[in-house]
C-alpha positions, 0 to 999 in steps of 0.5 A, a space after each residue: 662301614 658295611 663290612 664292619 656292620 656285617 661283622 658287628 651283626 654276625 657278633 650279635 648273632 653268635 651272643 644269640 646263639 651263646 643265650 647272651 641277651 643284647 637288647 641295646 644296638 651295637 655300637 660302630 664308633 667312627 672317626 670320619 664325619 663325613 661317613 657317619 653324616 651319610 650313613 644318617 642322611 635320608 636323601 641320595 646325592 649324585 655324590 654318594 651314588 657309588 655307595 648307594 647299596 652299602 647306605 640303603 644296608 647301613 640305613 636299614 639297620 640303623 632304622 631296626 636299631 641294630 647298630 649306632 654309628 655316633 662319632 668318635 674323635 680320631 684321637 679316642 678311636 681304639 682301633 686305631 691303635 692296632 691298625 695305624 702307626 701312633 705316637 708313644 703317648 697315643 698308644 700308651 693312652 689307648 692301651 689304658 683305655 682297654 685295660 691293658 697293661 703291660 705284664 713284665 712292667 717292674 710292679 
């Protein structure tokens, strides 16, 4: 998730550069509830330890409201579709979601 800020953060940076304004936080939607309940946790658990510095950088930014990380169920993730094997239907679902449209489909 921490990489993913990164690059949302770096995104924002680059719309900065283009004088394109984003006054709202950039959304990471997530599938994994357990992750999302960590990176809004205040309190450190022996459990998390591990990943102690990537949450104090998830917190911080969630705090300036840089990012949102609000949770997606795992059948409306979109990422999904370009990194995981998916059931017809599924892909077919995801790709309407994006606007894509398959451009030698007989009109």
């Amino acid at each position: 998730m921490a990489k993913a800020i990164c690059e949302l953060l770096w995104i924002r940076n680059l719309m900065q550069d283009l004088n394109i304004k984003q006054d709202n936080p950039m959304r990471l939607y997530c599938d994994n509830r357990a992750a999302c309940n960590i990176a809004h946790n205040p309190i450190q658990h022996d459990r998390t330890k591990h990943v102690e510095i990537d949450r104090h950088f998830i917190k911080e930014k969630l705090e300036a409201k840089l990012i949102e990380v609000p949770h997606v169920r795992s059948q409306d993730q979109l990422a999904d579709v370009l990194t995981k094997a998916v059931s017809n239907q599924l892909f077919y679902n995801c790709l309407k979601k994006l606007r894509m449209s398959d451009i030698y489909a007989p009109t």
